[in-house]
C-alpha positions in Angstrom: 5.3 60.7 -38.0 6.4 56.9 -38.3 7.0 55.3 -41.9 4.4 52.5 -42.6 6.5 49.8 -42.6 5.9 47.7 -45.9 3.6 43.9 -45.3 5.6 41.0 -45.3 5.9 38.8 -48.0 6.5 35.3 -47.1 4.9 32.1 -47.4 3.3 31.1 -44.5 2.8 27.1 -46.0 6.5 26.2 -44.3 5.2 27.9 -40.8 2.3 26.2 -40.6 3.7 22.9 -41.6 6.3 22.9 -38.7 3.4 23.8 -36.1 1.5 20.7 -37.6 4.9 18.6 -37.3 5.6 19.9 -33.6 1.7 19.5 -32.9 2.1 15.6 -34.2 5.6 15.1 -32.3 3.5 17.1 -28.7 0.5 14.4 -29.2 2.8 11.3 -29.4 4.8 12.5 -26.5 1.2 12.9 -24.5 0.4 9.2 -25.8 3.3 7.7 -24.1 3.0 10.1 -21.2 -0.4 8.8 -20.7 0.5 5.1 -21.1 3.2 5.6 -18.3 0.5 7.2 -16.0 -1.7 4.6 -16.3 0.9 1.6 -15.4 1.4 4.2 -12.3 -2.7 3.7 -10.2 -2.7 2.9 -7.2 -6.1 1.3 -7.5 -4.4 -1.0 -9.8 -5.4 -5.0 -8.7 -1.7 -6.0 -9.7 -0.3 -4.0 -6.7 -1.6 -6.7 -4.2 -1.3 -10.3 -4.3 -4.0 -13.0 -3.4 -2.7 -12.6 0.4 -3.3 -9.4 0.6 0.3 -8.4 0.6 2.0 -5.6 -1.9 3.6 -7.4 -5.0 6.7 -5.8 -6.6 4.3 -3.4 -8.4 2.3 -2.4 -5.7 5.8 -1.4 -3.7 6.8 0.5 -6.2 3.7 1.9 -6.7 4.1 3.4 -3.2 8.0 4.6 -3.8 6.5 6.8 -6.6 3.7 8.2 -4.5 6.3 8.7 -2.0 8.5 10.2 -4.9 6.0 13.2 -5.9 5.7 13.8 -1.8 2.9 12.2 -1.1 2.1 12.0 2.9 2.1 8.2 4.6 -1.7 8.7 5.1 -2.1 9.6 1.5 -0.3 6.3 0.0 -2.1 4.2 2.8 -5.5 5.7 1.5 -5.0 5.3 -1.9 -3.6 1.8 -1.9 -5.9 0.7 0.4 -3.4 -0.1 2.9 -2.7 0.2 6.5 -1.0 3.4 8.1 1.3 1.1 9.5 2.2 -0.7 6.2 2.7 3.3 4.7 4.9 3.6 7.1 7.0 0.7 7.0 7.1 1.0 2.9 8.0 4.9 3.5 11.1 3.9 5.8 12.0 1.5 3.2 11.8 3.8 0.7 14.1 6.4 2.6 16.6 3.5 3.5 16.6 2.8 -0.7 17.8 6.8 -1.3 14.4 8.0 -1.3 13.9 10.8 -4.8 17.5 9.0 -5.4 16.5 5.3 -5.2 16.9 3.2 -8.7 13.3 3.0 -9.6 12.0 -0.1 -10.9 10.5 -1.1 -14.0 6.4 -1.4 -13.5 5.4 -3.8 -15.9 
């Protein structure tokens, strides 16, 4: 036969305060998480310039789908570009380092 073990006396007030402090620190870190997704769409009307042609964004955009392994017929899909202009922007992309390239700032 086991000894009932005696109840713990402590106060829980510091626990729960440090769950409400990691709680507050985990939703700022989703805020600026979110801000950084949204600078990354694809759909974005910044990406392309009055010609038609990919801005600065809108190539970087691509480098980043390219990053998370997206396929050429994905990017061209989702930035409304041709197959051929994915796969001119993917064999830059691979000349740049590919996942090592120096990724640029998307403003």
């Amino acid at each position: 036969m086991t000894a009932k073990q005696p109840p713990h006396n402590y106060d829980p007030k510091p626990v729960l305060d440090l769950i409400a402090s990691i709680e507050a620190d985990l939703q700022r870190l989703k805020g600026l998480v979110e801000q950084q997704v949204e600078k990354f769409d694809p759909a974005n009307p910044h990406n392309k310039a009055p010609d038609g042609k990919l801005t600065e964004e809108g190539v970087e955009c691509c480098y980043r789908m390219f990053d998370e392994g997206k396929s050429r017929y994905s990017v061209a899909q989702q930035m409304k570009i041709s197959f051929a202009a994915a796969t001119h922007r993917f064999n830059s992309w691979r000349k740049l380092g590919g996942t090592r390239r120096q990724r640029a700032l998307l403003g």
